[in-house]
N, C-alpha and C positions, 0 to 999 in steps of 0.2 A: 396620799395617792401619788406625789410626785417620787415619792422615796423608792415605791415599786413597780411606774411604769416606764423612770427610767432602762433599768436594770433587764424588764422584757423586751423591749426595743433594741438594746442591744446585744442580746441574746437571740433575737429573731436575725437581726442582719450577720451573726457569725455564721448561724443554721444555713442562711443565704450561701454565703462567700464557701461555705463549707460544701453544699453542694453542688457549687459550678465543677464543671470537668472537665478536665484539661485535652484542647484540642490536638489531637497527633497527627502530625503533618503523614501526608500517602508514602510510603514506602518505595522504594527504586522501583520494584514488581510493580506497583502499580502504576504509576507515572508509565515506563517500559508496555503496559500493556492498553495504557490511555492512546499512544503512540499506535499503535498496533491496529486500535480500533478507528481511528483517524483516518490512518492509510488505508485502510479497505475501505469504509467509506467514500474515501477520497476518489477512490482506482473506480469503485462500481460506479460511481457519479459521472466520472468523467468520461468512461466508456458508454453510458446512457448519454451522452451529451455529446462526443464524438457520432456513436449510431447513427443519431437522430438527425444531425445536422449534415452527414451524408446522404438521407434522401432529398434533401432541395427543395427545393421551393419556399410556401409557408412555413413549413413544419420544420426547414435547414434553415428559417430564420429567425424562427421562436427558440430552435438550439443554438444560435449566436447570444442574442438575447441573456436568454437561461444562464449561459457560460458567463457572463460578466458579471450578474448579480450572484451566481456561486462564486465564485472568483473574491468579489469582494466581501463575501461573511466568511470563507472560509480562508483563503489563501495562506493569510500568516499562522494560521494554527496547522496546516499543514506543510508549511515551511518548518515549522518548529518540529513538525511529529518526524519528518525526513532527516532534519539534520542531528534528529537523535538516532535515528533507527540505523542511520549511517554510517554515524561516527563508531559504532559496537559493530558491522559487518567487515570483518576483516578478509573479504576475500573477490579485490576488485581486483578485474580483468580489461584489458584496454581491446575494444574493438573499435576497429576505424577511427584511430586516435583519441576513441573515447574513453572513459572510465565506465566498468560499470559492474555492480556488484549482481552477481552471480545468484543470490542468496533474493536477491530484491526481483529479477527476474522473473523466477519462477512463482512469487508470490504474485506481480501483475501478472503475471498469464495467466496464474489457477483463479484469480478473481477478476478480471477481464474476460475470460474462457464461460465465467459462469454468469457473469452479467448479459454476455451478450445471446448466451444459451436461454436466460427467461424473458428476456425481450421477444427472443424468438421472432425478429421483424420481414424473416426469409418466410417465414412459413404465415405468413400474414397477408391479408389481401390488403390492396392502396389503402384503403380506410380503414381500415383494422391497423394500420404501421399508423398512420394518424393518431388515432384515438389514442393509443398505448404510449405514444410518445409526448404526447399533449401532456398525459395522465401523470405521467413520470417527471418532465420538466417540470411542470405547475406545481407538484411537490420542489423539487428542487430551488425555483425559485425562491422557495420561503422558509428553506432548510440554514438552519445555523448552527456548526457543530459547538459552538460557546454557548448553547440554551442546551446542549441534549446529551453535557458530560459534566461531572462534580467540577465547582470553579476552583476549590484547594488543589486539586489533579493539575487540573488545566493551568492556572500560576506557576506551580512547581513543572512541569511540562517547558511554559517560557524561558523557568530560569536555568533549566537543567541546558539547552537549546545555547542558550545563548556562549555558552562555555566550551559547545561545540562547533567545528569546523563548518562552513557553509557548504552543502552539497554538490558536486560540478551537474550531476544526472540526479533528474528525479524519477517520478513515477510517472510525471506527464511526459518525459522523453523517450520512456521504456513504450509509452503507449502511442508514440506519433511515431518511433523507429517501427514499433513493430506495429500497425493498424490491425496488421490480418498476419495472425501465427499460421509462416507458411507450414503444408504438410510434409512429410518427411522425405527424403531424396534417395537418391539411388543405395548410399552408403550407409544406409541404417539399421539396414536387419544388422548386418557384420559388427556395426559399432554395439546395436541391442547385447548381441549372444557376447560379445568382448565384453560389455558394462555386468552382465549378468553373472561372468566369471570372479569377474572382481570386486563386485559388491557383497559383501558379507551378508547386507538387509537387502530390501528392494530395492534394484536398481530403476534410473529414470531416465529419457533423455528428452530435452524439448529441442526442437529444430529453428533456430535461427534465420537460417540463409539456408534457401534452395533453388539456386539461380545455377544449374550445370552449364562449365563441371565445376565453381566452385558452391559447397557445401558449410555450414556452420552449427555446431548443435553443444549444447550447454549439455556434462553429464552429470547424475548425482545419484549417489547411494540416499535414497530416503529425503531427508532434507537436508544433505549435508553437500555442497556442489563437489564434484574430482577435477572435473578437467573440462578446459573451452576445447574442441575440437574443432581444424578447419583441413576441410578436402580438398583437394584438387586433381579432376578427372578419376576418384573413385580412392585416391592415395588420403591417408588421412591421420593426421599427427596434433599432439597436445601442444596446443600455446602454453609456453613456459609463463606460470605467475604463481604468487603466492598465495599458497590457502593454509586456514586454520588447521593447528594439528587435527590429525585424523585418529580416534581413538579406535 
């Protein structure tokens, strides 16, 4: 008996060791797209928490509240998803001594624009802006993006982060400069019908500054940014910076 049940015993643990499978670490694309889902999350949260804490009172102090406890599950994982998504944007533009990527803009506006669109807290009555805000903090409070993404991602994410340069501007700056995307200024249609000429795809423009007569408006073919444009008295000329080649 001993002679043969050696021999299956160690033929059971090769079978074993034979069908473990070898873990493959996430791919650049994906870590780059773990990043991607961070910062929208990030942006829609914080403009929920921003909103909220603009109407005052209870409901502007349950959005103080909310912001510190998100703050603290999240903050360094989206320290890390910024300082990757930034260090690959090659096409920052200094406004008011600032830096800021062009490319990161329009991505807080278009999910800022849409966060603040299903709140819809204008079109709400006093208790109706209550309830919807309650409803959305109290989720928030107990949101952790380290439970709600793969933690092989999420490591490889830190380590990728950390080889990268620290961010000057984030997403939370893009959204305290700009609270409320003003509407467009005197000089727009002219800059439209000019962008329209020269964009090969669809062209875009988001308005910055509409304080007359000075003007400010980001332009882009698609998702690709051309040129910071700044007006004065209807006069309006490209901030010289550098952008990614243009294919």
């Amino acid at each position: 008996m001993k002679t043969t049940f050696l021999p299956a015993v160690l033929l059971a643990l090769g079978l074993t060791a034979c069908q473990t499978t070898e873990v493959i670490p996430p791919s650049d694309a994906e870590v780059e797209q773990l990043a991607h889902d961070i910062e929208a999350a990030a942006v829609t949260d914080m403009t929920v928490i921003n909103r909220c804490s603009a109407l005052g009172g209870p409901t502007g102090s349950y959005a103080s509240a909310a912001r510190e406890t998100w703050q603290f599950n999240n903050e360094n994982l989206v320290i890390d998803a910024e300082r990757l998504l930034n260090s690959q944007r090659k096409d920052q533009v200094v406004i008011d001594a600032m830096p800021y990527s062009l490319i990161a803009i329009a991505r807080v506006h278009d999910l800022s624009v849409s966060a603040h669109e299903r709140l819809n807290l204008a079109g709400r009555s006093p208790n109706g802006q209550k309830t919807v805000c309650e409803r959305e903090l109290s989720r928030l409070e107990t949101q952790s993006y380290a439970t709600e993404f793969d933690l092989a991602t999420l490591q490889a994410l830190g380590e990728k982060a950390e080889s990268a340069p620290a961010s000057e501007t984030s997403a939370a700056d893009i959204l305290t400069r700009w609270a409320h995307w003003p509407k467009p200024g005197r000089s727009y249609i002219s800059l439209s019908e000019s962008a329209k000429t020269q964009c090969p795809q669809q062209s875009r423009i988001i308005t910055l500054e509409n304080n007359w007569p000075t003007e400010r408006y980001a332009v882009y073919c698609d998702d690709t940014p051309q040129d910071l444009i700044q007006c004065e008295w209807g006069s309006c000329e490209a901030t010289p910076n550098e952008f990614p080649e243009r294919e």
